[in-house]
Backbone as numpy.savetxt, mean C-alpha at the origin, in Angstrom:
# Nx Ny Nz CAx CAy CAz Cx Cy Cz
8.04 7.00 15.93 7.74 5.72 15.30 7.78 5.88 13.78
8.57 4.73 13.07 9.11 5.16 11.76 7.69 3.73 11.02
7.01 4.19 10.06 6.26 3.18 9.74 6.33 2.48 7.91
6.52 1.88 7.22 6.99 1.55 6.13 6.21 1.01 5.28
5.95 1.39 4.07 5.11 0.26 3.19 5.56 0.34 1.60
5.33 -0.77 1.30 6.13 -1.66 0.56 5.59 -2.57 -0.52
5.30 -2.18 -2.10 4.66 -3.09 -2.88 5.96 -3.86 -3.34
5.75 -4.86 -3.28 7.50 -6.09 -3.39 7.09 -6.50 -4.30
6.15 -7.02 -5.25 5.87 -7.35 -6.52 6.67 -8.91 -5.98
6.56 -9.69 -5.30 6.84 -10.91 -4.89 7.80 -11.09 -3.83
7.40 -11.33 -2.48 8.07 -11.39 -1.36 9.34 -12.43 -1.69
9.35 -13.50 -2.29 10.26 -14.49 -2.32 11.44 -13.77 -3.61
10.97 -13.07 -4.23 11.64 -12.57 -5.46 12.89 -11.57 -4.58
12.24 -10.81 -4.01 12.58 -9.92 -3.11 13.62 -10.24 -1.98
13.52 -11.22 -1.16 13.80 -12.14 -0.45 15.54 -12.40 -1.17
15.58 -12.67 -2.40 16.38 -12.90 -2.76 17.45 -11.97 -3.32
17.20 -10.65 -3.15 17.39 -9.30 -3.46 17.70 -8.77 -2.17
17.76 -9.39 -1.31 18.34 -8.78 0.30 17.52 -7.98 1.25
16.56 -8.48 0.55 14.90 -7.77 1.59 15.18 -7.81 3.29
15.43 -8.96 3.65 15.54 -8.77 5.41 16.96 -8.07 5.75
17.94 -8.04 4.79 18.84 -7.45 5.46 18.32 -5.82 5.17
18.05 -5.78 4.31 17.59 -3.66 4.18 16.30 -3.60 5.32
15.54 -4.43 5.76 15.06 -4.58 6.92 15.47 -3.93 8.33
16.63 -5.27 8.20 17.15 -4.81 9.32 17.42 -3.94 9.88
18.50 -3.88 8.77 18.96 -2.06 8.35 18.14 -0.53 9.15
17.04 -0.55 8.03 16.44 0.33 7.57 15.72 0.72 9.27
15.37 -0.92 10.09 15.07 -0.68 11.41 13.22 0.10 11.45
12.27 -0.16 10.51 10.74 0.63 10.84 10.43 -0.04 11.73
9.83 0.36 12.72 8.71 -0.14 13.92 7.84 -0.81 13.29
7.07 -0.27 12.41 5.95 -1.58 11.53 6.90 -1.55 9.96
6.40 -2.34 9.28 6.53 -2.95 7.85 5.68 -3.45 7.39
4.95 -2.66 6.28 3.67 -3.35 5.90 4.09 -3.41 4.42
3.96 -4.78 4.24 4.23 -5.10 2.51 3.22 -5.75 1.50
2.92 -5.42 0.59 1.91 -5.89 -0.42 2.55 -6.59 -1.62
1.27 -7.44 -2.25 1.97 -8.31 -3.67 2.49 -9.06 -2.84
2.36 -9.68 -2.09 3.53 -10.86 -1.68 3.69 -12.00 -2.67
2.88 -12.59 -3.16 2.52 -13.72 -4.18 3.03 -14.88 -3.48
2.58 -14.89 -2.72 3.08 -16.51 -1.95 2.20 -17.15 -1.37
2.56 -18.85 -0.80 1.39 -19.48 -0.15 2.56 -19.14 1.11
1.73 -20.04 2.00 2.48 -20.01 3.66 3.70 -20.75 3.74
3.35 -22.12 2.40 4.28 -23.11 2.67 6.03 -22.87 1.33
5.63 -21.54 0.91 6.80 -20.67 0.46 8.02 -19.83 1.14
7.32 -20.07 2.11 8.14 -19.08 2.45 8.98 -19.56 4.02
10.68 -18.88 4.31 11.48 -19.33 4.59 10.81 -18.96 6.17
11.52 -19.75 7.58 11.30 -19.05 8.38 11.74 -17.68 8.83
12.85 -17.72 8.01 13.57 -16.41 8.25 12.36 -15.03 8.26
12.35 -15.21 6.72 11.21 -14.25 6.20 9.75 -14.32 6.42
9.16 -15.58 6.37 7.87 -15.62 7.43 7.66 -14.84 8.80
8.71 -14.87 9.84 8.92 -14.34 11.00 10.33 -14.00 11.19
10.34 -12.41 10.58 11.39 -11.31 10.75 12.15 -11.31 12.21
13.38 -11.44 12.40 13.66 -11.54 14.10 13.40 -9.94 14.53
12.82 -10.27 15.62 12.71 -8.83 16.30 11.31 -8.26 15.68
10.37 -8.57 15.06 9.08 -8.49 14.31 8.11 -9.73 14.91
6.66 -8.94 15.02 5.68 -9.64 15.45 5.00 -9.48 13.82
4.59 -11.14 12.97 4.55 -11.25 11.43 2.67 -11.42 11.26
2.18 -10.74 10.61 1.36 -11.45 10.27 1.19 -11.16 8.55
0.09 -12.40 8.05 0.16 -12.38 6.66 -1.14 -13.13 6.03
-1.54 -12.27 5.48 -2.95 -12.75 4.90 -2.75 -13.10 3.41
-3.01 -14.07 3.00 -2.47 -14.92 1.44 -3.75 -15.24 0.78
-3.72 -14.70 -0.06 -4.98 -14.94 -1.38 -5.38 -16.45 -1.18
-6.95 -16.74 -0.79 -7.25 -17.65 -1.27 -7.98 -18.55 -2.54
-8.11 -17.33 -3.98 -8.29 -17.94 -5.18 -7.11 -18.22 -5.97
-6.50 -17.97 -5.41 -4.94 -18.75 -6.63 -4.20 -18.49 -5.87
-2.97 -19.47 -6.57 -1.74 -19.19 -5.94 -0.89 -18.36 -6.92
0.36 -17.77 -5.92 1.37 -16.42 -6.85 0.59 -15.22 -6.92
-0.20 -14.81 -6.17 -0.91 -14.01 -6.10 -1.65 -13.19 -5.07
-1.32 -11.48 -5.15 -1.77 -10.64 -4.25 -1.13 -10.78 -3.10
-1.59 -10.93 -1.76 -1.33 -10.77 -0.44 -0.70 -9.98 0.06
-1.06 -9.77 1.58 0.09 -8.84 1.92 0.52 -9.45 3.32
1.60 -8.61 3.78 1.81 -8.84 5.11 2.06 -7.96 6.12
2.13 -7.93 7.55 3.09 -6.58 8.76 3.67 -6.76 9.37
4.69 -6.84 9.40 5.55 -6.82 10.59 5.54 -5.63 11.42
5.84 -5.97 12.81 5.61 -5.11 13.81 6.65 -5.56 15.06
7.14 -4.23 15.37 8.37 -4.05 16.69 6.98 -4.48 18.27
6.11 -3.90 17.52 5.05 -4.07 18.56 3.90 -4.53 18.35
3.70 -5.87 19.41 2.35 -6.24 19.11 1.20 -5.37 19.18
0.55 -5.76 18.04 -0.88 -5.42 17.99 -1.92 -5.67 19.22
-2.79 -4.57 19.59 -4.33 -5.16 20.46 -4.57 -6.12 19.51
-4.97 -6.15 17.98 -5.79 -7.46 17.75 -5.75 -6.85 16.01
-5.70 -7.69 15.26 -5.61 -8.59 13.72 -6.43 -8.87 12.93
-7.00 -8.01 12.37 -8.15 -8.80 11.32 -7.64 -8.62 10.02
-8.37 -9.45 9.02 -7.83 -10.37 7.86 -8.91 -10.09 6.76
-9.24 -8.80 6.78 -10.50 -8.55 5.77 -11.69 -7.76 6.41
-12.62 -7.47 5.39 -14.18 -7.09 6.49 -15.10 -7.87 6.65
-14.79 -9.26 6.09 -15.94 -9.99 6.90 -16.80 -10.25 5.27
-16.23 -9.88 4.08 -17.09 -10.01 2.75 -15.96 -11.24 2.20
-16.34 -12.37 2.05 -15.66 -13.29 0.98 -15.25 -12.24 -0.79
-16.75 -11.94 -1.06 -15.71 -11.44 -2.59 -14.54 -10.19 -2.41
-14.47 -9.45 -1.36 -13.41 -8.67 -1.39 -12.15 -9.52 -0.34
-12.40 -10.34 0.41 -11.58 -11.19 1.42 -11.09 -11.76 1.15
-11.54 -12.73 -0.37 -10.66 -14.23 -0.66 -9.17 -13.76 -1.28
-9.15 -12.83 -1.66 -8.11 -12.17 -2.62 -6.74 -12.06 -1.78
-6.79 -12.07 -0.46 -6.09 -11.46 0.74 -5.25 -10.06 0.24
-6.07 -9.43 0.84 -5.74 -8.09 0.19 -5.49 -7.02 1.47
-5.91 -7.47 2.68 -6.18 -6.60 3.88 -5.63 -7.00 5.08
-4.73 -6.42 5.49 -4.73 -6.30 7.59 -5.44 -5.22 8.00
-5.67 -5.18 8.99 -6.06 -3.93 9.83 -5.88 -4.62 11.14
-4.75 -3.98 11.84 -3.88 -4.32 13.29 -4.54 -2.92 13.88
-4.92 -2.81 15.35 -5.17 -1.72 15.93 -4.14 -1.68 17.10
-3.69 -0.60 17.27 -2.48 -0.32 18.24 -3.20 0.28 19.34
-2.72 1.24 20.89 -3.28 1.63 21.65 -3.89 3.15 21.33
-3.03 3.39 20.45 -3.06 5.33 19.52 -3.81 5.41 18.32
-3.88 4.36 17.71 -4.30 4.70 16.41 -5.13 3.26 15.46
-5.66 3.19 14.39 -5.71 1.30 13.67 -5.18 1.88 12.43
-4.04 1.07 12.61 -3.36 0.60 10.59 -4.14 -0.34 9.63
-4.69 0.19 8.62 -5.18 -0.55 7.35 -3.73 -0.49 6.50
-3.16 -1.94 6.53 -2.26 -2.30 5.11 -2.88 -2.75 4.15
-3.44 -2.20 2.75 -4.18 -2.62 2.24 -3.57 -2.89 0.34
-3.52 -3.68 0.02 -3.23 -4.24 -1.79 -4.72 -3.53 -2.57
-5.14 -2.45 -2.97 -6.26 -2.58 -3.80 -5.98 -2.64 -5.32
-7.10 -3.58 -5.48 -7.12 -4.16 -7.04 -6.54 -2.93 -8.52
-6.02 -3.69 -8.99 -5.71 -3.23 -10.59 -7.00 -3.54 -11.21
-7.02 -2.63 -12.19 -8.12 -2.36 -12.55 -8.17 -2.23 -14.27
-6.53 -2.59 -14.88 -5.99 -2.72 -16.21 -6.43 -3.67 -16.78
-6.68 -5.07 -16.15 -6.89 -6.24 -17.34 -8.14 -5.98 -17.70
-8.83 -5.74 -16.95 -10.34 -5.95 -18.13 -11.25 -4.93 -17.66
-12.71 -4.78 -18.28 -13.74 -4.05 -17.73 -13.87 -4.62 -16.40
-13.92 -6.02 -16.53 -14.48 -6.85 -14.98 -13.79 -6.19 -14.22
-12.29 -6.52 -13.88 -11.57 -5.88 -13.29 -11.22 -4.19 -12.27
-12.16 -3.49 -13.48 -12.02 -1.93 -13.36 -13.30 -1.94 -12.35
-14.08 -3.18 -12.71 -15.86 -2.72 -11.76 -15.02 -3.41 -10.23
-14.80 -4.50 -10.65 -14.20 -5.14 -8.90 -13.28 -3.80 -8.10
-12.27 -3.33 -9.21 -11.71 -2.53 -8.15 -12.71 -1.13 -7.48
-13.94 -0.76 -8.17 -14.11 0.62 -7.47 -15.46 0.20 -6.57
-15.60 -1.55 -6.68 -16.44 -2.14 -6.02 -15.53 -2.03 -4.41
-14.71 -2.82 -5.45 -13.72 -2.76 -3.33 -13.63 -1.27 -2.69
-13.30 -0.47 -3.71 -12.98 0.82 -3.32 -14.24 1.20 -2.40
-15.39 1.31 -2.95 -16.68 2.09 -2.10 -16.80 1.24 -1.43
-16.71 -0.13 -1.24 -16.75 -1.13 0.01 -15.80 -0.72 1.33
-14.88 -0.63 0.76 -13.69 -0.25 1.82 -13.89 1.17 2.50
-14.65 2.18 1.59 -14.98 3.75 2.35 -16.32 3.80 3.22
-17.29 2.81 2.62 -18.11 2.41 3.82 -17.71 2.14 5.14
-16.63 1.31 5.22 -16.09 0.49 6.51 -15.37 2.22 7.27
-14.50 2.41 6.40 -13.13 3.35 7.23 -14.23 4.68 7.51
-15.20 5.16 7.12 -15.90 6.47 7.33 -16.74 5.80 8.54
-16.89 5.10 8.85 -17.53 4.20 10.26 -16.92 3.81 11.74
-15.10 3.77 10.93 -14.23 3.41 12.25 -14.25 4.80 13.04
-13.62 4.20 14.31 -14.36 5.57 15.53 -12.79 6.00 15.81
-11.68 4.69 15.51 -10.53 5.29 15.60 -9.51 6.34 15.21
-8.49 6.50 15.26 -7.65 7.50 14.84 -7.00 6.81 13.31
-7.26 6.80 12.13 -6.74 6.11 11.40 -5.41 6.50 10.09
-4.79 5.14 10.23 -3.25 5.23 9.22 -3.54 4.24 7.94
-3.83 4.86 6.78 -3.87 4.01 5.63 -2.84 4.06 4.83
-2.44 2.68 4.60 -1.46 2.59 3.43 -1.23 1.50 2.29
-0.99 1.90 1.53 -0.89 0.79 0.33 -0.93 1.14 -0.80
-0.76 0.37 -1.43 -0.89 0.81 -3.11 -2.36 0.41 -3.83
-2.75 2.15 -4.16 -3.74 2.07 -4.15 -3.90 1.98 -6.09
-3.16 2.07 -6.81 -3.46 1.72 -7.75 -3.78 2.75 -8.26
-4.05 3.86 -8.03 -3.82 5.11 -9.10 -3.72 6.44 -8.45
-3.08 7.16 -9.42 -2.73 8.57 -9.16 -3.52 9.50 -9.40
-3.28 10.07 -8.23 -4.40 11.02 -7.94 -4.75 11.93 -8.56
-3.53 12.95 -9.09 -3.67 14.29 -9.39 -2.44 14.21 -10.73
-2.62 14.91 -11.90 -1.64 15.05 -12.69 -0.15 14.97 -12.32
-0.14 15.99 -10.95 1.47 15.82 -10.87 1.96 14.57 -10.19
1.24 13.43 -9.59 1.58 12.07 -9.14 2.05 11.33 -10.75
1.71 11.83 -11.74 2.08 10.83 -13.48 2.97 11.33 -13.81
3.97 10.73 -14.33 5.20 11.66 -15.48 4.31 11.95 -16.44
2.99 11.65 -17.42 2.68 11.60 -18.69 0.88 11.20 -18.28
0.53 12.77 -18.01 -0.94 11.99 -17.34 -1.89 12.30 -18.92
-1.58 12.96 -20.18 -2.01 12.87 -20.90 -2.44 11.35 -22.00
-1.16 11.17 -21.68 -1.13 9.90 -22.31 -1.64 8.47 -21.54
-2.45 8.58 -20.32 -2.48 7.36 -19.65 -4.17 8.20 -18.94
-4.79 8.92 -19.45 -5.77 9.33 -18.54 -7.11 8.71 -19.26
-6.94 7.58 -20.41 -7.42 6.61 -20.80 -7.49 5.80 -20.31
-6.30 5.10 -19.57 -6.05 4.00 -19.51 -6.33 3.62 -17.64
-6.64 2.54 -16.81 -6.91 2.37 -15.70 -5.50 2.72 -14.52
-5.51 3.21 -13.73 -4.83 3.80 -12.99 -4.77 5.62 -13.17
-5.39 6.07 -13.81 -5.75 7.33 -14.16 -6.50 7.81 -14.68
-7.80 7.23 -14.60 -9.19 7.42 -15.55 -10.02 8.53 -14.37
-10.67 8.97 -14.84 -11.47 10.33 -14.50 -12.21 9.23 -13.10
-13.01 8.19 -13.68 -13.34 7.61 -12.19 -13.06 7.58 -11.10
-11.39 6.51 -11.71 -10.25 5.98 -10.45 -10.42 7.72 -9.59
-9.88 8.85 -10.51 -9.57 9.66 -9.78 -10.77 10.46 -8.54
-11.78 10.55 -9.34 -12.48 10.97 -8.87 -13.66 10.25 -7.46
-12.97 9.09 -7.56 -12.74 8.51 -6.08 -11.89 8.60 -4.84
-10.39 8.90 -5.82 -9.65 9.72 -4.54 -10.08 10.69 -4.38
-11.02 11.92 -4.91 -11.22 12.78 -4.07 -12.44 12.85 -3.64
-13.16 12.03 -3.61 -14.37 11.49 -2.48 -13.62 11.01 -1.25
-12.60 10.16 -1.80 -12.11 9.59 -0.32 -11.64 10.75 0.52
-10.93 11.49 -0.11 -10.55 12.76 0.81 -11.47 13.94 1.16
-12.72 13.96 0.09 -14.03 14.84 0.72 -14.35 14.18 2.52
-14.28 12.49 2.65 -14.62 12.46 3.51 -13.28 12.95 4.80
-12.26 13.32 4.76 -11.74 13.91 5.61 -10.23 12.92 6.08
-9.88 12.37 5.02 -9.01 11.40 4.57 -7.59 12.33 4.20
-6.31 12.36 4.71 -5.29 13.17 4.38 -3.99 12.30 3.59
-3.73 12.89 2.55 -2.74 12.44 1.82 -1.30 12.97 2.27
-0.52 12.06 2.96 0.23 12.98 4.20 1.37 13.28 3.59
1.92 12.76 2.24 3.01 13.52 1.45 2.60 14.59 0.72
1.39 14.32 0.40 0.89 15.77 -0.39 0.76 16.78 0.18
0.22 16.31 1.74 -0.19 17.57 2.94 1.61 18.21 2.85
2.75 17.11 3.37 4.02 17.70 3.81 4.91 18.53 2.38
4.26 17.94 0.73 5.01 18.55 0.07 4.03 18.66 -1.39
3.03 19.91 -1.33 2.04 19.92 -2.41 2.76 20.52 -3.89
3.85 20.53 -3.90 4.16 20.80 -5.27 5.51 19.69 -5.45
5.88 18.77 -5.18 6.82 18.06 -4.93 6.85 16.87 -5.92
7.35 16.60 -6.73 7.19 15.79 -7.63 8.02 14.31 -7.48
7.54 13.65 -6.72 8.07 12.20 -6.92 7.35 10.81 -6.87
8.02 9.81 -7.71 7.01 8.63 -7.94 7.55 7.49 -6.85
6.04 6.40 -7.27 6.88 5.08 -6.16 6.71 4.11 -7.20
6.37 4.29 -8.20 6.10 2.95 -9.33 6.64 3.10 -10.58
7.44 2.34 -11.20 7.95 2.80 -12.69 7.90 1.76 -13.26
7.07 1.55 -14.63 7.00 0.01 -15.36 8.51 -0.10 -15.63
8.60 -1.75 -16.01 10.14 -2.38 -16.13 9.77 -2.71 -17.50
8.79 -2.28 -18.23 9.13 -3.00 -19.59 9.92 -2.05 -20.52
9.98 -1.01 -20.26 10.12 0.41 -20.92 11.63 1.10 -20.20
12.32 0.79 -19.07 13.46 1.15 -18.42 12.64 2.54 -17.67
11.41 2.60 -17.12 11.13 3.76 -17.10 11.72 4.50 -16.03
11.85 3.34 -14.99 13.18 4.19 -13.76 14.10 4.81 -13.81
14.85 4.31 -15.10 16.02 5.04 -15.48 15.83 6.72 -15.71
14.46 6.67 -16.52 14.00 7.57 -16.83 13.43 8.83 -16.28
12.84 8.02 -15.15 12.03 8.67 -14.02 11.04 8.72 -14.46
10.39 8.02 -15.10 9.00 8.10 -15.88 7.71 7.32 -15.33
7.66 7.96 -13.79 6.73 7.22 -13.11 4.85 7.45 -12.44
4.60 7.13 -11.54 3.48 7.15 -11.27 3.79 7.25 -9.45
2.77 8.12 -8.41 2.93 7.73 -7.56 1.30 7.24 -7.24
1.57 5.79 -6.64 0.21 5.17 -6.72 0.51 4.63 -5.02
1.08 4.34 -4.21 1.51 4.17 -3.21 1.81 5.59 -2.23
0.36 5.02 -1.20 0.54 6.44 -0.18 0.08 5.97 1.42
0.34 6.71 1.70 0.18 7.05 3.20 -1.04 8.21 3.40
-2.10 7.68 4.02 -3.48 8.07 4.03 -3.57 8.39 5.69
-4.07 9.71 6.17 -4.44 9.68 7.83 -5.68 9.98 7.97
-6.49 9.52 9.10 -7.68 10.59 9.06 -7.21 12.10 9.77
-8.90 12.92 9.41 -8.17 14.27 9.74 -7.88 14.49 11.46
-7.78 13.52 12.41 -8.05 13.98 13.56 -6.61 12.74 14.27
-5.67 12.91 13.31 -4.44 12.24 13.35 -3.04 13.08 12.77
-3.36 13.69 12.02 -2.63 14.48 10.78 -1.50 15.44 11.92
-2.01 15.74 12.88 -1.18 16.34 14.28 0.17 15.48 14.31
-0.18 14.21 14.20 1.03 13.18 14.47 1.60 12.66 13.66
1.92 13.30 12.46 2.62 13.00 11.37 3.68 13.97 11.41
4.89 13.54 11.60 6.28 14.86 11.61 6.81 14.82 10.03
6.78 13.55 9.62 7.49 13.21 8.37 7.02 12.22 7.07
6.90 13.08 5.88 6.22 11.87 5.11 7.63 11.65 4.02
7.73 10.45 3.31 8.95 10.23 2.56 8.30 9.28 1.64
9.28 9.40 -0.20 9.46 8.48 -0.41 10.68 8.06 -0.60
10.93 6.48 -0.77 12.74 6.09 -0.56 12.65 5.28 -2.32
13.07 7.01 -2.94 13.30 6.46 -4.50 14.46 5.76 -5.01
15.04 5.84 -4.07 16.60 4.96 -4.37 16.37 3.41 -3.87
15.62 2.84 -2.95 15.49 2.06 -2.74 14.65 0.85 -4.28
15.89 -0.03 -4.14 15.39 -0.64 -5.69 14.91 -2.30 -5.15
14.48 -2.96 -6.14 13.94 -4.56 -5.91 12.92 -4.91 -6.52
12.21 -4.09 -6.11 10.53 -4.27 -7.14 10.63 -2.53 -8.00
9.19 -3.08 -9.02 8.53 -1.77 -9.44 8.47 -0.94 -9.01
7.89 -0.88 -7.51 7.71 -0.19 -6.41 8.91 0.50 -5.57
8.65 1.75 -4.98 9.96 1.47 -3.84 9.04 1.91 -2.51
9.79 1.87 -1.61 9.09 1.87 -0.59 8.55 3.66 -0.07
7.15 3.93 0.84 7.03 4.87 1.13 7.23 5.34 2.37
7.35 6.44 3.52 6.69 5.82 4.92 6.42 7.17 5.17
6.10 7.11 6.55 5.99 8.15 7.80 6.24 8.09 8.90
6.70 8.99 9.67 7.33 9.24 11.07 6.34 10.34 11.89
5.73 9.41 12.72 4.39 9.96 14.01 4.79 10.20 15.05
């Protein structure tokens, strides 16, 4: 099972960039995509409901053009939830969590944490909100998404110069490795710990060209899953958004 995730920095933008045909293509059993920035009534049927995909899609309810994500799936889900049940981390639509018969997928958008102080407290608010929940599930668990910062120096092209700034502050970081004290596996790092590649490169600067990136987009297992991971990847050639896509093969 090939599984995919995907910050699109705007599903409709994307959409127009040949998103369902590299879909098709590309053929993952799930597809989990973030940033969608859309309402419901945006979007085409095509791309609402992928042929051959079971769709679901949770859409920010404080603004519109903003956040959301979605999954497509070769296989239906046991069952769909749309958050944890908290309005201030829920309205944002930031969360699926689909549980399969083997394992539960969290596709998850967590907050940027660049525009303001407010901002930086909401995101490590969601953050310890969200490690409450997942250190509680009894399942076998697959996390993925863009989590908004890099972990370790070698995830930055330039971690000197940005270990000020949000997405690489001593905090952010030092939450990923709480998350992984609790027994949380970073499954490209597990398959390649000296391996240097990004999934995010700002567009104001040409930094792709450059390779001057960040990897902030991962694939998370718990430790009593990590058996069923054969393959972790990222697909740096794959272009459209900021982002390119990451996955794994279980």
């Amino acid at each position: 099972m090939k599984i995919l995730c995907w910050n699109v920095n705007g599903v409709r933008a994307i959409a127009k960039k040949g998103f369902l045909n590299w879909l098709h293509k590309t053929k993952p059993d799930i597809m989990c995509v973030q940033e969608t920035k859309a309402r419901p009534d945006q979007l085409t049927e095509k791309l609402e409901k992928p042929k051959g995909y079971h769709a679901y899609w949770n859409f920010a309810k404080v603004k519109a053009g903003y956040s959301g994500v979605a999954l497509f799936s070769k296989t239906k889900p046991k069952s769909v939830k749309y958050g944890w049940g908290n309005k201030k981390f829920d309205d944002e639509g930031r969360i699926i969590i689909a549980q399969y018969p083997r394992f539960t997928l969290l596709n998850i958008y967590y907050p940027n944490g660049k525009a303001s102080k407010a901002r930086l407290k909401y995101k490590m608010e969601f953050y310890d909100y969200f490690l409450r929940h997942v250190t509680k599930m009894k399942s076998k668990l697959i996390i993925c998404g863009d989590f908004n910062t890099a972990h370790e120096e070698i995830d930055i092209a330039r971690p000197k110069e940005n270990e000020m700034f949000s997405g690489f502050l001593p905090i952010e970081r030092k939450w990923m490795d709480k998350f992984e004290a609790k027994g949380f596996i970073d499954t490209f790092r597990r398959k390649y710990p000296k391996k240097v590649e990004y999934s995010y490169w700002s567009t104001r600067t040409a930094a792709r060209k450059r390779n001057v990136g960040w990897r902030i987009d991962y694939f998370y297992v718990s430790k009593n899953f990590i058996k069923s991971v054969k393959k972790a990847f990222i697909l740096t050639k794959v272009s459209g958004s900021d982002h390119c896509p990451v996955g794994i093969e279980i």
